[in-house]
C-alpha angles and dihedrals in degrees: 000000000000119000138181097216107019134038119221123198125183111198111205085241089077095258119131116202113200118195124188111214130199105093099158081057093046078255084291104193104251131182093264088048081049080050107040093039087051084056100046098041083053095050086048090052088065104019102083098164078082098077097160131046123194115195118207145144141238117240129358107331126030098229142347097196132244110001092247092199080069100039091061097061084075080069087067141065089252107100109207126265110279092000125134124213119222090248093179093066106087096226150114107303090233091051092046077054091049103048091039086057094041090054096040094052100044082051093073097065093043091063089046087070093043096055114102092223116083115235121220107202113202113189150190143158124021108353103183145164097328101009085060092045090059088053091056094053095059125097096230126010124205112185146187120250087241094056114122116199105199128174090223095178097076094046093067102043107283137104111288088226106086139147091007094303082137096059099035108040096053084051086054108041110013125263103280112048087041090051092056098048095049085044085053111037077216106163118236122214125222089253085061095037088065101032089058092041108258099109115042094206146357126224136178109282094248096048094055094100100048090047094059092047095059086048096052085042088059092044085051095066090061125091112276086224096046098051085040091061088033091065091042095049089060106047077051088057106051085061110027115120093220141018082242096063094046092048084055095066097041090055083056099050088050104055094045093048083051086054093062138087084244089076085055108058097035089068105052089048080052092052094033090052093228135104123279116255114228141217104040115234 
């Protein structure tokens, strides 16, 4: 697949590889990255020989956050190119902009968690607004020492809660402390990321890729349902009202992963000593 503002790669070993590019920008989210993100995340709703998915960016930082010289042309009478306005909300045209961005963008990291792949972010560099929303969406982060994780949003004007950075960070790092970093628009280093919980490791700059790709290859010896159902498990949890609803599904998930070849050939490799083949032929 061929993109203006990210590059996409698919190995025949099941890893995807997204890079956001537009280092000369910070890799700014502009309306072609919303675009071209929206594109890829609904390919990879339906594309499951992707089973992996590795999240990095081109150049220095991983990303600034919404390009804001573009942003402010939702201040103006000029509508985006390819956007469409909510027509049916009797407001003011620049608010009806505004809402209709605001919706598109906060989309894309919904469908991150509603991907069956799970995304390892590596990041360095500025992650901010945006970009850390994007971090926070993945399912493991591995960072750089020099990463540097800002909720930018607060810091221009706007609510500190953005992109679902309300709903994530706290999930990630416990209430308070989140709430005092999204009250603070404080940045966090990669040392801290990893000390509070939201990167499971750091790594010398140089040495992020390789390290998400040992990860994915180990991830790649699971089952493709299981870490299908796994993901899914978990998305259900964050939000289940009892231990008893959550165990049902997991009862479920379960069952139906023991009812497929997987299971097969898992045990045998166990038995075997040796790594599971998958995909299955």
């Amino acid at each position: 697949m061929e993109f203006e503002t990210i590059k996409f790669e698919l190995r025949e070993n099941g890893i995807g590889i997204v890079t956001l590019n537009r280092p000369e920008k910070l890799n700014a989210i502009s309306f072609q990255m919303e675009e071209d993100l929206h594109a890829l995340l609904d390919h990879l709703m339906v594309n499951l020989e992707c089973r992996v998915l590795i999240l990095k960016a081109e150049g220095k930082h991983f990303c600034a956050g919404t390009d804001l010289n573009e942003g402010l042309i939702l201040n103006t009478k000029r509508t985006p190119e390819g956007y469409e306005k909510f027509y049916y909300l009797n407001i003011p045209e620049p608010l009806k902009r505004k809402m209709y961005h605001q919706w598109r963008i906060s989309q894309m990291y919904i469908k991150m968690r509603k991907i069956s792949q799970p995304i390892i972010a590596i990041v360095q560099g500025a992650a901010a607004g945006g970009g850390f929303g994007f971090a926070m969406a993945a399912d493991i982060r591995i960072v750089s020492e020099g990463a540097n994780f800002i909720n930018a949003s607060i810091n221009i004007g706007l609510s500190g809660a953005d992109v679902g950075g309300s709903y994530f960070l706290p999930r990630l790092i416990g209430r308070a402390r989140a709430a005092e970093i999204l009250l603070s628009g404080r940045g966090i280093n990669g040392i801290e990321a990893e000390k509070i919980g939201l990167a499971v490791k750091i790594v010398n700059e140089n040495a992020l890729l390789n390290s998400a790709i040992e990860l994915a290859e180990e991830l790649l010896t699971k089952s493709p349902l299981g870490l299908r159902m796994t993901k899914e498990a978990i998305n259900l949890s964050l939000d289940s009202p009892s231990l008893e609803n959550i165990c049902q599904f997991e009862n479920s998930s379960i069952v139906l992963t023991f009812s497929s070849k997987d299971v097969n050939e898992a045990s045998s490799a166990f038995f075997e000593k040796r790594k599971p083949k998958y995909p299955l032929k």
